[in-house]
TIDRENPA-78606 format. One line per 4 residues: their letters; for each residue x, y, z of N, C-alpha, C. Coordinates in steps of 0.2 Angstrom, whole numbers. Layout:
# TIDRENPA-78606
a	X:Y:Z:X:Y:Z:X:Y:Z | ...
//
This chain:
# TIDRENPA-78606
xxxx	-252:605:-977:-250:609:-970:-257:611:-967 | -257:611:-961:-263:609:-956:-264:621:-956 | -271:620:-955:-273:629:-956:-270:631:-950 | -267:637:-952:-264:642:-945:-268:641:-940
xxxx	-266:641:-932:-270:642:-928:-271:649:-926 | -278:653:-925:-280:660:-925:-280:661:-917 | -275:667:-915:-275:671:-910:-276:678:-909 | -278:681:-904:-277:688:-903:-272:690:-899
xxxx	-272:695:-899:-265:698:-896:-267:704:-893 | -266:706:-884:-266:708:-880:-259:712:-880 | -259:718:-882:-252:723:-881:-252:727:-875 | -248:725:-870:-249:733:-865:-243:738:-868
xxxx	-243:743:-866:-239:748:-864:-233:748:-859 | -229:753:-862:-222:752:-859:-217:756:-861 | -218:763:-866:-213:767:-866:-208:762:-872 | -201:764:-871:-197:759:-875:-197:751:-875
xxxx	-201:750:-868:-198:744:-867:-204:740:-870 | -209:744:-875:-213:740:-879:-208:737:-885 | -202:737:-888:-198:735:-892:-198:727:-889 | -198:724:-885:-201:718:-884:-205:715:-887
xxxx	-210:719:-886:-216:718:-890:-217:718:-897 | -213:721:-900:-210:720:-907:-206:717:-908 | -202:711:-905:-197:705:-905:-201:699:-905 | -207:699:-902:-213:695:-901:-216:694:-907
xxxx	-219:700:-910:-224:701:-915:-219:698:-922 | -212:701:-920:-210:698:-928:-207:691:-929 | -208:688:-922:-207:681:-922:-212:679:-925 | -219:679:-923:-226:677:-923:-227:678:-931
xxxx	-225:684:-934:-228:686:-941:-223:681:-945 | -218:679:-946:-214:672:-948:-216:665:-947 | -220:664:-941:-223:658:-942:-228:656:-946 | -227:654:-950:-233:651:-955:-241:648:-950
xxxx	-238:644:-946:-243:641:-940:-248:646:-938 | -246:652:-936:-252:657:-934:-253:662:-937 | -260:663:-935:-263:670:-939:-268:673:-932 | -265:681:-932:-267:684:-928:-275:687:-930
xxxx	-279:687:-927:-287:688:-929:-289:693:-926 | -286:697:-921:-286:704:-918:-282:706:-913 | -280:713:-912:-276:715:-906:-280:721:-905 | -278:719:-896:-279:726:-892:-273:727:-890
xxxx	-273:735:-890:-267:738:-888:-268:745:-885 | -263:746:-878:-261:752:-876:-257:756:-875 | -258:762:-878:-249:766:-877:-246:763:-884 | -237:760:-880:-233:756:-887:-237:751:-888
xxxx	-242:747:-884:-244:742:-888:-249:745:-891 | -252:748:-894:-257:753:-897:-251:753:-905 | -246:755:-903:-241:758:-908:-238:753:-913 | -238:748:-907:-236:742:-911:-241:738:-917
xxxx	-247:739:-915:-254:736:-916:-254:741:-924 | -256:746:-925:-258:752:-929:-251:751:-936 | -246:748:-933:-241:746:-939:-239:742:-942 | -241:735:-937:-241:731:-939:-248:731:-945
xxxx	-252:733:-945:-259:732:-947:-256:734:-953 | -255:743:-953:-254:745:-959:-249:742:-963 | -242:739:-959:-238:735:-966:-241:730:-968 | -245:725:-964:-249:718:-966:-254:720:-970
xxxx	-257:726:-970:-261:727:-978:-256:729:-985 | -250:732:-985:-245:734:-989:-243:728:-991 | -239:723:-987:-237:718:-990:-237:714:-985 | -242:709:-984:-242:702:-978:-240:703:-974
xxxx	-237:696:-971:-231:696:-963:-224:702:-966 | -223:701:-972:-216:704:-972:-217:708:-972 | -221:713:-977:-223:722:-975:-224:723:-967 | -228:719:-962:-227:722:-956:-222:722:-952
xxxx	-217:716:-955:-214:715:-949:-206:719:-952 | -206:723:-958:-201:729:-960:-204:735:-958 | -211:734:-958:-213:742:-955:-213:742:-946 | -212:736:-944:-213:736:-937:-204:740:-936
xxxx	-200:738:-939:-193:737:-938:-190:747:-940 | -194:747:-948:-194:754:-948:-196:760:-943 | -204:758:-939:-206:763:-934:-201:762:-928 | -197:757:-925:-194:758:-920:-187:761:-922
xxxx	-186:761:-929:-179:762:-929:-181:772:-931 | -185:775:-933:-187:781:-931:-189:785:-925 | -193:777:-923:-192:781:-912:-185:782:-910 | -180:779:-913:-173:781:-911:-172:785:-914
xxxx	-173:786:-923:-167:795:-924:-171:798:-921 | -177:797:-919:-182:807:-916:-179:807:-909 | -175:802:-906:-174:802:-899:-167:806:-900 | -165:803:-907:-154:805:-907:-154:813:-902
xxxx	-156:816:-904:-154:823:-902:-158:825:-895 | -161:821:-893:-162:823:-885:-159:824:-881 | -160:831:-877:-156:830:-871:-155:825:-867 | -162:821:-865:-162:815:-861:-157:810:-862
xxxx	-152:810:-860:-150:803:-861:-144:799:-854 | -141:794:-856:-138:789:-854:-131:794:-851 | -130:792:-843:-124:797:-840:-116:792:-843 | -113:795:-843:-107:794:-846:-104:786:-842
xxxx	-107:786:-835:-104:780:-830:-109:775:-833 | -112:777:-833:-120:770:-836:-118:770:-842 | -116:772:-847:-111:769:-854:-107:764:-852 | -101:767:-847:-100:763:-848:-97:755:-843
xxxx	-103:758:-840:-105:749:-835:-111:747:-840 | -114:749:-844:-117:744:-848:-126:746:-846 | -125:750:-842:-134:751:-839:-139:756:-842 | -144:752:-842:-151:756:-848:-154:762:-845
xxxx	-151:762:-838:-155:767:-833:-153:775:-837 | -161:778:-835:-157:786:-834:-158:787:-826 | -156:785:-823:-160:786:-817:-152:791:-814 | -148:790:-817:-140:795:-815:-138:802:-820
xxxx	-144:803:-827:-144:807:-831:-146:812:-828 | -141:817:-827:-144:824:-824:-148:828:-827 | -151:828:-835:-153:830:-840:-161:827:-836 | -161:818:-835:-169:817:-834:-170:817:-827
xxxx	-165:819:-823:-166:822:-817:-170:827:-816 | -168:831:-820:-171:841:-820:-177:839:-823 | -180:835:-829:-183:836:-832:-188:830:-825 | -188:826:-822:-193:823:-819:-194:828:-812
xxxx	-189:832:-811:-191:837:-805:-196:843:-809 | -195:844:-814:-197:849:-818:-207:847:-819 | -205:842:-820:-214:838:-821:-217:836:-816 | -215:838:-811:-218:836:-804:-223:844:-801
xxxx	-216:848:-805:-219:853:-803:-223:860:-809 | -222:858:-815:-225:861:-819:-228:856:-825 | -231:857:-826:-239:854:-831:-235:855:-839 | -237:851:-842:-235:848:-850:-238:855:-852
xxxx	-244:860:-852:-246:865:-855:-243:870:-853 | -239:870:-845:-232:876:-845:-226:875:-847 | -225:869:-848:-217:868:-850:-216:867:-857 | -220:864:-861:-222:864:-866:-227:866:-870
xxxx	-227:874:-869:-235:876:-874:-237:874:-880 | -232:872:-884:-232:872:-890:-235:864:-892 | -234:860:-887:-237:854:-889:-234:851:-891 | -226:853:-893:-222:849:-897:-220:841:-894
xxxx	-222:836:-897:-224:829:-898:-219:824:-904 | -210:823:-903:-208:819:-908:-210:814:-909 | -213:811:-904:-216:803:-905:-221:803:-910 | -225:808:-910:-232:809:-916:-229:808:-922
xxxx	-225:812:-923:-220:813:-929:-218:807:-934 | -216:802:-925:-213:794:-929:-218:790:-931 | -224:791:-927:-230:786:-927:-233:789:-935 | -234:797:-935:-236:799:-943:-231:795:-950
xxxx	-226:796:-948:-222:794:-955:-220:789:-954 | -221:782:-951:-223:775:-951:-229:773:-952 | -235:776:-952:-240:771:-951:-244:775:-958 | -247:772:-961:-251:775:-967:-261:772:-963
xxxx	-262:776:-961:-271:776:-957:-275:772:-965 | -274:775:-970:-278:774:-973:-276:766:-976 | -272:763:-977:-271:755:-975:-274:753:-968 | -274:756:-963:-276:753:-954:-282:750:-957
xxxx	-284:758:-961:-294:756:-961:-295:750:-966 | -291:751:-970:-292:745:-976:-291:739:-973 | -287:738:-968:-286:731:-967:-290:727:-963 | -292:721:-966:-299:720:-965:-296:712:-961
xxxx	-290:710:-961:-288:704:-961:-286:703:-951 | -286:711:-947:-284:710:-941:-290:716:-939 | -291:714:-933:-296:718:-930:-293:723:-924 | -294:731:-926:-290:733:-921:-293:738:-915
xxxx	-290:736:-908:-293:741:-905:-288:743:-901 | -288:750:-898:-284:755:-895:-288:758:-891 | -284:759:-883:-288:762:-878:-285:769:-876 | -289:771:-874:-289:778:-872:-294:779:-864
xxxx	-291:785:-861:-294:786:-855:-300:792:-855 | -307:793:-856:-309:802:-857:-308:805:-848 | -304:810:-849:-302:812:-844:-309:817:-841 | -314:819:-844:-318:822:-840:-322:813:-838
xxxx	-325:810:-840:-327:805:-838:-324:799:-832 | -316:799:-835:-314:795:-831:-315:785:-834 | -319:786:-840:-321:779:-843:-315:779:-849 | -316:773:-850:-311:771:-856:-315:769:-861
xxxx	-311:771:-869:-316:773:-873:-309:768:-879 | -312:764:-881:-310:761:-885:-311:760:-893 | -304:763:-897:-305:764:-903:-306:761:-908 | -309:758:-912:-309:751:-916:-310:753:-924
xxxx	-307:748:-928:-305:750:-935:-304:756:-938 | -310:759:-940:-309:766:-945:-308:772:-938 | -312:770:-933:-308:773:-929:-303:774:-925 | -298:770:-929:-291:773:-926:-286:777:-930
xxxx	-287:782:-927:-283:790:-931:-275:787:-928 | -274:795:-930:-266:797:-927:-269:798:-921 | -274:802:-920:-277:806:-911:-278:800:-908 | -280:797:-911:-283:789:-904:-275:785:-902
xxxx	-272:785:-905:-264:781:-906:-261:786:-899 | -262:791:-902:-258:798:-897:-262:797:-890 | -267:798:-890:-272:797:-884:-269:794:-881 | -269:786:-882:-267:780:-880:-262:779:-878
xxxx	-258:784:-878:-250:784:-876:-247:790:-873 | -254:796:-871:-254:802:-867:-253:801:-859 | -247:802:-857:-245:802:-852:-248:811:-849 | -250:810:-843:-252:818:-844:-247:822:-838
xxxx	-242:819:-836:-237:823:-835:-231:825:-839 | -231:821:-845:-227:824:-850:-231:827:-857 | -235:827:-859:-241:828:-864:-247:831:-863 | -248:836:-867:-257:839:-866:-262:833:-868
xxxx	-266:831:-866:-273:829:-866:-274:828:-874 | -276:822:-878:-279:824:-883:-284:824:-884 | -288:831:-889:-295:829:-889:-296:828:-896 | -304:822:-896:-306:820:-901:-312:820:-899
xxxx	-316:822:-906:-324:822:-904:-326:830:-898 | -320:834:-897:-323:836:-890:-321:835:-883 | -316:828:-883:-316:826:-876:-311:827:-876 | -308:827:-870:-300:824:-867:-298:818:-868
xxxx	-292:816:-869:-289:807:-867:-283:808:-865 | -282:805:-858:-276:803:-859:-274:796:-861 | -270:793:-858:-267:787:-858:-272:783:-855 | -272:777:-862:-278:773:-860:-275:766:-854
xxxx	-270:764:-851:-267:763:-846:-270:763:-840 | -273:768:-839:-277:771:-832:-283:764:-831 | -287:763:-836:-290:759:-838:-292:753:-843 | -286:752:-845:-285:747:-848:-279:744:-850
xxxx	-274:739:-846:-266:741:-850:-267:731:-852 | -268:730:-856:-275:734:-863:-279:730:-860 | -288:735:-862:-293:731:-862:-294:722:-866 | -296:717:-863:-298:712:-866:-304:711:-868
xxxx	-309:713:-866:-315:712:-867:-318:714:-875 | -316:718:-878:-315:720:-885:-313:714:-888 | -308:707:-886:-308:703:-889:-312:698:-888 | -318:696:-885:-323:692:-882:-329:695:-888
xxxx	-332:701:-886:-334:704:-890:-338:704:-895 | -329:705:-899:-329:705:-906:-327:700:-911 | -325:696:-907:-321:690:-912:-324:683:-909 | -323:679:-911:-322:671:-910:-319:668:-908
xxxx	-314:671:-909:-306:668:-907:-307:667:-899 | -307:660:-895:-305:660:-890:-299:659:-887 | -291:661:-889:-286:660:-888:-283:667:-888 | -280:669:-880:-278:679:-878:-272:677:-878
xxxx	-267:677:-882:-260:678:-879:-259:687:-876 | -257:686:-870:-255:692:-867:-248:694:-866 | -246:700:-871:-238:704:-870:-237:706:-866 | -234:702:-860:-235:706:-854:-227:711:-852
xxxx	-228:717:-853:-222:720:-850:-221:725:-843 | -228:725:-840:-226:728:-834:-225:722:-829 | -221:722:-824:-224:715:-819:-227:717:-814 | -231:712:-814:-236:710:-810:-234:711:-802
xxxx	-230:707:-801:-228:704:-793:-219:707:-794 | -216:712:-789:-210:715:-784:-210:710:-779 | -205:706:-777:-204:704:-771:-197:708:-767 | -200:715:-768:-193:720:-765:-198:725:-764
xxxx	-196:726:-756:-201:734:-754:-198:740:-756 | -202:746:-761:-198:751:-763:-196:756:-758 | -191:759:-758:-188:764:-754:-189:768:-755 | -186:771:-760:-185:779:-763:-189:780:-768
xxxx	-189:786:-768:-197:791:-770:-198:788:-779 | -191:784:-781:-194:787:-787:-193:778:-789 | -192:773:-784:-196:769:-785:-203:767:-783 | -205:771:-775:-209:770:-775:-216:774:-781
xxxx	-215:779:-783:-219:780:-787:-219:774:-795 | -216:771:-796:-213:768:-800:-218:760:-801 | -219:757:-794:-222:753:-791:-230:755:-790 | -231:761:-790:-238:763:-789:-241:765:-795
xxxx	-237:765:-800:-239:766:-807:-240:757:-811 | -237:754:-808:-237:749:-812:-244:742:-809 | -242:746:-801:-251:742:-800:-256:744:-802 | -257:753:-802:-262:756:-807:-264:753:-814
xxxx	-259:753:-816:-257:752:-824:-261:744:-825 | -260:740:-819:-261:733:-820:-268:732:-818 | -271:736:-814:-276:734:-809:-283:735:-814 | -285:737:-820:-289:734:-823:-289:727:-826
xxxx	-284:727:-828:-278:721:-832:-283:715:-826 | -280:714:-822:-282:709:-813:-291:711:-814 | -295:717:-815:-301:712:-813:-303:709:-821 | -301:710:-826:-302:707:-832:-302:699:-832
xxxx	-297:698:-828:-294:692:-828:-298:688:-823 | -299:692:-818:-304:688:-815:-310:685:-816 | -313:690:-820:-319:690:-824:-318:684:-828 | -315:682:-832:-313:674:-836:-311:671:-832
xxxx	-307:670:-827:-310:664:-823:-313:664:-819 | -319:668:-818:-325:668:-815:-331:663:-820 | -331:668:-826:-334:663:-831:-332:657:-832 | -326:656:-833:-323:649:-835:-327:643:-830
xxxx	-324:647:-824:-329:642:-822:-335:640:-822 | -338:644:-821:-343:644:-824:-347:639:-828 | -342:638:-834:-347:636:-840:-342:628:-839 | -336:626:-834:-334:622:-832:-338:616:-828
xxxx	-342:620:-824:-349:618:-819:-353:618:-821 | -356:618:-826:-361:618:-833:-366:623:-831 | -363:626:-827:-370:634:-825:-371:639:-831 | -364:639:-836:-365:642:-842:-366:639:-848
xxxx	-369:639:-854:-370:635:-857:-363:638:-863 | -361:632:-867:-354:634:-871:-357:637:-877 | -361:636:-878:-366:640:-884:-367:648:-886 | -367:649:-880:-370:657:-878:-363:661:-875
xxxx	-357:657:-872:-352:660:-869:-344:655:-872 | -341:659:-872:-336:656:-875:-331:656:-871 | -327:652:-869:-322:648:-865:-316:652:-867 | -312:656:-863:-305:659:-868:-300:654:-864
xxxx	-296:654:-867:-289:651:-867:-286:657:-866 | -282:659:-862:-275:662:-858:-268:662:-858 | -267:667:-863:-258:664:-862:-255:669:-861 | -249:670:-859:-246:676:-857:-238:674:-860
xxxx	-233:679:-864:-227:680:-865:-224:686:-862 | -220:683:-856:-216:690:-852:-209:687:-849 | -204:692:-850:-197:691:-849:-195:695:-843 | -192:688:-839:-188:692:-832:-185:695:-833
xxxx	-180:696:-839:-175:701:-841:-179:709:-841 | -186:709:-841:-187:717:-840:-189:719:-831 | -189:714:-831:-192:717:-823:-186:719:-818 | -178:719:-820:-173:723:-819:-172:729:-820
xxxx	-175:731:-826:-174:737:-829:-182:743:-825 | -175:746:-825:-178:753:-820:-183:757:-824 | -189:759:-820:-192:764:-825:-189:769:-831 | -186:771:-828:-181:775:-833:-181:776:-840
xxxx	-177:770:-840:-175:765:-849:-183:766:-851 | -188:767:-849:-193:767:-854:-193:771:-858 | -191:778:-856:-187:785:-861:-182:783:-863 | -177:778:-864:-172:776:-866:-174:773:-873
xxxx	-171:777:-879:-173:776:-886:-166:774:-892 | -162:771:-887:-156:769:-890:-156:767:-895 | -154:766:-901:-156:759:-907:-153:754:-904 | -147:754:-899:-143:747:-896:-150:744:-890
xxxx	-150:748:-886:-155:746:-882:-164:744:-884 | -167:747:-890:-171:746:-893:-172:737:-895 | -165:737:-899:-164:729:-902:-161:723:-898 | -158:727:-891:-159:721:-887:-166:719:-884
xxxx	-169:723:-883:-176:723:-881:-181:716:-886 | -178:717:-894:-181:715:-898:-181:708:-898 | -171:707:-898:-169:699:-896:-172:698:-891 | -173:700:-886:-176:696:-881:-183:693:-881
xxxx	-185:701:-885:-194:698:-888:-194:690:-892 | -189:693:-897:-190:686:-901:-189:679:-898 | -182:679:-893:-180:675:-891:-187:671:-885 | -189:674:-883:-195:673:-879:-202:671:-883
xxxx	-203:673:-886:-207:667:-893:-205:663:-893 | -200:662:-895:-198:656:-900:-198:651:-894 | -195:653:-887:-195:646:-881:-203:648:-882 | -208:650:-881:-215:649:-880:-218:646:-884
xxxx	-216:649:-890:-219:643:-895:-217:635:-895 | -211:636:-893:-207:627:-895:-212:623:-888 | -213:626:-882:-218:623:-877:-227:623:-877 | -226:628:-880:-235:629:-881:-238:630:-887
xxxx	-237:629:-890:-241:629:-896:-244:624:-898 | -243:619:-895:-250:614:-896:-254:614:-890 | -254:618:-886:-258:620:-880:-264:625:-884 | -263:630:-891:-268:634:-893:-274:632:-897
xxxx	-279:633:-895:-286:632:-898:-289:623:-892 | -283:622:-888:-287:617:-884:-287:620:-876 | -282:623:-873:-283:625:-866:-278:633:-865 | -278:635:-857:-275:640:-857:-268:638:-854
xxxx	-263:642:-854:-256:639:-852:-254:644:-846 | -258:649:-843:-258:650:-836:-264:647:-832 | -263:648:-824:-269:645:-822:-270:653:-819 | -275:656:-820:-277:664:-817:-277:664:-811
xxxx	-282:658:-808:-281:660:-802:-275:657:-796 | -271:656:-796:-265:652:-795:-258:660:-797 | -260:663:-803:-257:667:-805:-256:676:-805 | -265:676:-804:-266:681:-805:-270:685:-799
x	-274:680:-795:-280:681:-792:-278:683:-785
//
């Protein structure tokens, strides 16, 4: 049998609808053919990335891809008893939105107008809760076999601060995934972080870097391109979060095929710069689903998310996988530019 082909993996953020991204991942961890040589992640793909690791030091693909299944399936009981949830008419017409919950109604009015430090003094945080009792850190740090990085925002500086191996605590994970309208700030070292999104949804260049690997599959779950003008306020803020979210993502990408060409013209030498291969894994099935569903922590809705992940591999791999270690399977600038 011919040696695994080695990839990194690019995780954004996405709330629940990072479970995708875990339908991905646990396809990837079953194929013998690859081996993953680092990931950046932010937010859920932060979450997904820190547990994966830890179960792959516990016990290979199969420890991570029982612990990836464990941590989502505890994002669900900490969600059981929340008031937010699914309107009785959205049961039962079969929709992921809360967008008709009167409970995330009050709570999105509520956040517009009062700060995570007044409405919630106490800090209380269930997601920390499921990230602690799923992820053992001192496996993260031992695992020598995936290179991990996790971004964060420092809110006095405005830069993005990148946390890699023994530096990824529980605080950097939480950082990564601070939303600063529902969550106080975490500090590390002294600073602030929010959401590394702002900045990164996820940085790549920590995979250039640090590794060899010229081959980025990117998890893509925000989309890029709406061909529907938003109306209402709470699409339009919805759309303005997601160009944000994306708009480091767009000049990253530019930057590689700037280079690319580059070294395509013979202006760079191959020696000195490394040529990446592009690949991106993204389902039209989420570009339906309303902001909402991202707080939607259903175990039903969680594991369709997952089938869809998987299912989405599995057609990717069967087309592209002998596209990896020879070229990229998007063209950036056609695509992205």
């Amino acid at each position: 049998m011919a040696d695994p082909k080695k990839i990194n993996l690019a995780l954004q953020g996405g709330g629940a609808h990072g479970a995708f991204t875990w339908g991905v991942l646990d396809r990837f961890l079953e194929d013998k053919r690859l081996k993953i040589d680092a990931i950046t992640g932010t937010s859920a793909g932060a979450m997904n990335a820190v547990v994966l690791a830890s179960g792959m030091e516990a016990d290979g693909e199969k420890g991570a891809r029982r612990q990836l299944e464990d941590f989502w399936r505890s994002v669900s009981d900490h969600a059981r008893y929340s008031p937010i949830r699914r309107s009785p008419l959205d049961v039962l017409l079969g929709r992921w939105s809360l967008d008709n919950s009167l409970s995330y109604l009050y709570f999105d009015v509520v956040s517009r107008f009062a700060s995570p430090y007044e409405f919630n003094p106490l800090n209380i945080n269930p997601l920390r809760d499921a990230v602690e009792r799923a992820v053992d850190f001192e496996k993260v740090h031992a695992c020598d076999c995936i290179k991990l990085f996790v971004a964060a925002t420092n809110v006095f500086t405005g830069k993005i601060r990148v946390f890699s191996n023994k530096e990824v605590t529980l605080d950097a994970v939480m950082a990564s995934a601070c939303l600063p309208q529902l969550h106080q700030a975490v500090e590390i070292d002294g600073e602030p972080y929010w959401d590394g999104g702002y900045m990164g949804n996820p940085p790549l260049y920590p995979l250039f870097y640090e590794t060899d690997t010229p081959d980025v599959v990117l998890i893509q779950i925000n989309p890029l391109e709406r061909r529907v003008v938003p109306k209402t306020a709470r699409e339009i803020l919805n759309r303005m979060n997601e160009i944000t979210f994306n708009s480091t993502l767009m000049r990253e990408l530019r930057a590689i095929d700037f280079v690319s060409r580059l070294i395509e013209e013979g202006k760079l030498s191959r020696q000195d710069y490394m040529k990446v291969h592009m690949h991106r894994i993204s389902a039209a099935e989420l570009v339906p689903l309303q902001a909402s569903s991202k707080m939607n922590a259903e175990w039903s809705f969680l594991t369709e998310l997952r089938d869809i992940g998987r299912r989405t591999a599995e057609a990717w791999l069967d087309t592209r996988f002998e596209d990896i270690g020879n070229r990229s399977t998007i063209d950036l600038r056609e695509e992205f530019l």
